[in-house]
N, C-alpha and C positions, 0 to 999 in steps of 0.2 A: 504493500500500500504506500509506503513512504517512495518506493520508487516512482510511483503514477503520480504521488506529491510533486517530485524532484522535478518532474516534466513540464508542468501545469503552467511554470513563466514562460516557457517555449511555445507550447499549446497555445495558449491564448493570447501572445502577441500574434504567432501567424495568425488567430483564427481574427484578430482588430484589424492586422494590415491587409486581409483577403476582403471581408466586410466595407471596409472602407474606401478600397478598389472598384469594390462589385458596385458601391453606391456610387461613384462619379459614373460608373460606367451606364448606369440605371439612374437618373438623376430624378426621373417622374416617379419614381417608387420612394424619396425619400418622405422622412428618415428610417421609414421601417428596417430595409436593410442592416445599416452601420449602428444601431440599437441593439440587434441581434449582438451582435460584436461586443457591443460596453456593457450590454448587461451579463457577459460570460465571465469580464472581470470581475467583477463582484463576489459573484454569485462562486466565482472558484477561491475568491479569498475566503469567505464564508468557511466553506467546506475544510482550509488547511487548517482556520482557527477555529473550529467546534472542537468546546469542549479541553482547550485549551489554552488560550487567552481570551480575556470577556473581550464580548461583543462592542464594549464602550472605547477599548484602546485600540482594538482593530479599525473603528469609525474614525480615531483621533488620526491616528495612522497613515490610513488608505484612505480619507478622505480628499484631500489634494489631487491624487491619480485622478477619482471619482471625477473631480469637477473639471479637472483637464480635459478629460474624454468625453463629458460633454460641452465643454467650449469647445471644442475641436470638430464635434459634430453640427456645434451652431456655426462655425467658420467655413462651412462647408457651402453655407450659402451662397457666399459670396469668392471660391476661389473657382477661379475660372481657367488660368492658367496652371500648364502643365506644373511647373516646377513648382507653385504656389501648392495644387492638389500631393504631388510627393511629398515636399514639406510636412502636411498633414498629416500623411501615411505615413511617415519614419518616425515623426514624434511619436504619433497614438502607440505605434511598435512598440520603439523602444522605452519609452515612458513604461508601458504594462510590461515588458520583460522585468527592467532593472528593478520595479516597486516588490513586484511576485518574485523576484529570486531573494532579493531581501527581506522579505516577507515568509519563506522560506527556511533562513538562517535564522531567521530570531525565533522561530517557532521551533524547529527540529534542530539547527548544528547553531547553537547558540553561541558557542567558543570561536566560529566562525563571523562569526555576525562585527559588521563594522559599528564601532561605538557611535550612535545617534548616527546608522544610517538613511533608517525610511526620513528621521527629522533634518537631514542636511538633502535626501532629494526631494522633501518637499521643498525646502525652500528654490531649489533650483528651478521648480514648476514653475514659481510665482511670474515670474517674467512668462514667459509664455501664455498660461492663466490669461495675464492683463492684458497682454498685449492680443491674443487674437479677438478675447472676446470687445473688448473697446473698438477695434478698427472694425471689427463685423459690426458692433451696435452703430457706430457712427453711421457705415457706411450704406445699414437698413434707414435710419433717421435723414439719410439725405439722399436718397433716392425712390425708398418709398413711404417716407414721411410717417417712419413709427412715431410712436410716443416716445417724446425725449422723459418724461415722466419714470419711463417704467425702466430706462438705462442708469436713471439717476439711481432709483430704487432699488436698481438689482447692482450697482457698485455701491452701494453703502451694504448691501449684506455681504456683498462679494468680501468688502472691507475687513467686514466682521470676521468672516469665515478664515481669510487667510493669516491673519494675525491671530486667531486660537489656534488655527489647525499647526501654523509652524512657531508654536511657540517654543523657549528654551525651556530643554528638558529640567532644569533647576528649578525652575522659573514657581511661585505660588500661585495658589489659586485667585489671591487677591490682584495680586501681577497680573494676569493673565486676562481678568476680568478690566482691568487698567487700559489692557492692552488692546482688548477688543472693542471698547469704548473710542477708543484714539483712532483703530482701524476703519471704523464706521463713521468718524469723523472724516476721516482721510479719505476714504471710498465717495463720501456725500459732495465734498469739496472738488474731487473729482470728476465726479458723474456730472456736478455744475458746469465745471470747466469746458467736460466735452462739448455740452449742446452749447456752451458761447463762442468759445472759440473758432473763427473760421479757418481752420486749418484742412487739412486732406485727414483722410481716416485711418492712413498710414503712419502720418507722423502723432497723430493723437493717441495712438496705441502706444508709439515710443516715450513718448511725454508723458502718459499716464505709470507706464512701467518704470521708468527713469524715478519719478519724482515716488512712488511707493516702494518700490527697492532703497530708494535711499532712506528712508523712515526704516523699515524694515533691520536696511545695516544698521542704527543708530540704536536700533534694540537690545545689542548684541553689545554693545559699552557698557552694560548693566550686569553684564556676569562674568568671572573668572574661567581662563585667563583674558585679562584685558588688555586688547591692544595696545600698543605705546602711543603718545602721543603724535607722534610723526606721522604714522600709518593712519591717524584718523585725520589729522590736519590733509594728507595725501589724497585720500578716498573722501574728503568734502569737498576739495580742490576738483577733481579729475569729475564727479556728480556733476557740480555747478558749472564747467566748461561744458561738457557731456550736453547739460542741458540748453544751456547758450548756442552752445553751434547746431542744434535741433532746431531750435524756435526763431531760431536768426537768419539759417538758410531754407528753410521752405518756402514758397509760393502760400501766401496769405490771399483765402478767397475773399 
């Protein structure tokens, strides 16, 4: 049985990146297709963790993947281009491999298992996370005139969501609750900015990602070991260019 375990991140990345294919390739039958696909991940995490870590840490966990793969399914709307639609399919992949394989070691070869590994790839998500689903919301809001309302609303819980799900594993519950407060501040601020700003929907996903990764990093000055003072004067320097040269060479509609 642990062997059929062992398999399960291979299994269901191919069966995301086969799913996700068949759906560009069948574009009138979405999303039912590439659904088939995300809800296999789950549904196999489920199965490695019964009955042997609760249900509540598995969610804290693999929740990140979860909302990866369906912003990735929501970005699907709008990728038109080849290379745009592989991008899609490589992430969804290899995102469901690397979570399920580590997911894998912390449950069965735990000696194996990277210390705060699923919590160092979620963070890695984050930027992807923002970034596809902000340039797909914008880019429904300005072509076919969604509700900016409901982009706001779904980046303030977005907010919420990513600042608990990758919080430091140190971190208290008072912290934590701190933190998801500030991220639903952060998320609402942004979801603002989207619908004012007349920017393209590319670069708005950059400038939403940018300016939450850097909140995000600034979290992380709150726990041992802490950075030296140089590396964080370096990493607010390189943020604040980062975002200058974004918002200074685009094309302003």
């Amino acid at each position: 049985m642990y062997f059929f375990y062992r398999l399960f991140s291979f299994i269901c990345s191919a069966l995301v990146v086969s799913f996700f294919y068949f759906q560009f390739k069948d574009p009138f039958d979405y999303p039912y297709i590439v659904l088939i696909g995300v809800v296999i991940v789950p549904v196999a995490a489920i199965l490695m963790a019964r009955k042997r870590i609760t249900y509540y840490d598995l969610l804290e966990k693999m929740l990140p993947l979860f909302v990866l793969l369906g912003v990735l399914v929501f970005a699907m709307l709008l990728a038109e281009k080849d290379l745009v639609r592989w991008m899609i399919i490589i992430v969804g992949g290899g995102s469901t491999f690397i979570s399920l394989e580590l997911l894998y070691y912390l449950i069965f070869m735990p000696s194996r298992y990277p210390v705060h590994g699923l919590a160092k790839m979620n963070i890695v998500y984050v930027p992807f996370i923002v970034w596809y689903f902000v340039s797909t919301s914008v880019g429904l809001m300005t072509f076919l005139h969604s509700s900016a309302w409901i982009h706001v609303v779904v980046m303030f819980l977005l907010g919420i969501l990513i600042f608990r799900t990758t919080g430091h594993p140190e971190a208290t519950k008072e912290q934590n609750r701190r933190w998801m407060f500030i991220g639903g501040l952060v998320g609402l601020h942004l979801g603002l900015l989207n619908v004012m700003l007349p920017i393209s929907m590319l670069v708005q996903g950059a400038f939403s990602m940018l300016i939450l990764g850097m909140i995000l990093r600034m979290r992380r000055y709150l726990y041992h070991p802490i950075p030296s003072k140089y590396q964080a004067w370096a990493e607010g320097v390189v943020a604040i260019i980062m975002i200058v040269i974004v918002m200074s060479t685009t094309r302003w509609l």
